[in-house]
C-alpha positions as CSV (number, residue, x, y, z in Angstrom):
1,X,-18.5,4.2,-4.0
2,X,-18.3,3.6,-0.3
3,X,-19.4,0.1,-0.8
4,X,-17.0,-1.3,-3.0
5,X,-13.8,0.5,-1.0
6,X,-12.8,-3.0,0.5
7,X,-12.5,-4.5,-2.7
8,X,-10.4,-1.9,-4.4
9,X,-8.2,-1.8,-1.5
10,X,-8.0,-5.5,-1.6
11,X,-7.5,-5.5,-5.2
12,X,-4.4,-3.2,-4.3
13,X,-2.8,-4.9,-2.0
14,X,-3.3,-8.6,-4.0
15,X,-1.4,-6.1,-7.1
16,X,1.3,-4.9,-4.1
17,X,1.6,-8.8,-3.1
18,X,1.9,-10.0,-6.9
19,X,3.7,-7.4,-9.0
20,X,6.7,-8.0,-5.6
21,X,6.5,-11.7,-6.4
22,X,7.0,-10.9,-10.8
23,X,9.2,-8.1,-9.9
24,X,11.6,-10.7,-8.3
25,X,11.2,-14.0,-10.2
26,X,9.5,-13.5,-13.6
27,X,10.0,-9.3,-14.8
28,X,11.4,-6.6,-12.8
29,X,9.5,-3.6,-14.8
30,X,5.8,-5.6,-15.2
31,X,6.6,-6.1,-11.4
32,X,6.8,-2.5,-10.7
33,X,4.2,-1.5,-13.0
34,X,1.8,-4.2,-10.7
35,X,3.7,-2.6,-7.7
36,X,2.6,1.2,-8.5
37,X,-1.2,0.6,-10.0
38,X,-1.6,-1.5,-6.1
39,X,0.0,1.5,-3.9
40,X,-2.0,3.9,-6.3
41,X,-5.2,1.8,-5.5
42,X,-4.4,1.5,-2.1
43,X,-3.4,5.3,-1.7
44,X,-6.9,6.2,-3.0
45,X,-9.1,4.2,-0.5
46,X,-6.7,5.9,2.3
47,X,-7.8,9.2,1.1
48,X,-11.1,8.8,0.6
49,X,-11.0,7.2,4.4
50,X,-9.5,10.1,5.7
51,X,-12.1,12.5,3.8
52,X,-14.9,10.5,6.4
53,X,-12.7,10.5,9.5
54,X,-16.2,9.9,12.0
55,X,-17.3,6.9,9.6
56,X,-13.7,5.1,8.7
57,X,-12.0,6.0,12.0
58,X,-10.5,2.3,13.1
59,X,-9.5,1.7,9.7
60,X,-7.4,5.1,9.6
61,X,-6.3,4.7,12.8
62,X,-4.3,0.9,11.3
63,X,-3.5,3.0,8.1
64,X,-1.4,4.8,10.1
65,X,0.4,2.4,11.8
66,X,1.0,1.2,8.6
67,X,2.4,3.8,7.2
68,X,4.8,4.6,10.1
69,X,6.4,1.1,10.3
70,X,6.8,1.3,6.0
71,X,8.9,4.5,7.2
72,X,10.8,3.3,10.0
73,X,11.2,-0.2,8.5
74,X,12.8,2.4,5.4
75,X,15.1,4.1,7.4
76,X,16.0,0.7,9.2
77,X,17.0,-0.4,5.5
78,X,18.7,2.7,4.4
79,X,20.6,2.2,7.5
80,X,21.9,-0.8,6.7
81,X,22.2,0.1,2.5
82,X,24.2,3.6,3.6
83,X,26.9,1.8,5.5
């Protein structure tokens, strides 16, 4: 399992990348659908990361900067969208 982690969470964020770019120009619902299966993929290579803190501790470590500017660049847009 441990071995093919990079590629699921590559496959995950090649679905993020895609079902944005079908959501926008081709099908807004297949683009969501693409959209959720790549956070879900991507969601489960975090966890399993975080399980092995020791072995996976650089990669967390840019997970969660990830996840923290995906919040603040959220509140920056509901900022702006509440106004």
């Amino acid at each position: 399992m441990k071995k093919y982690l990079k590629e699921i969470e590559t496959a995950g964020i090649i679905l993020l990348a895609l079902g944005w770019s079908v959501g926008h120009f081709v099908n807004l619902y297949f683009g969501a659908a693409m959209v959720a299966i790549g956070i879900l993929l991507w969601a489960f290579t975090v966890v399993v990361k975080a399980l092995d803190w020791q072995h996976y501790r650089r990669d967390n470590l840019v997970n969660i900067a990830i996840i923290m500017g995906a919040i603040i660049g959220i509140f920056i847009t509901l900022k702006f969208i509440v106004r």
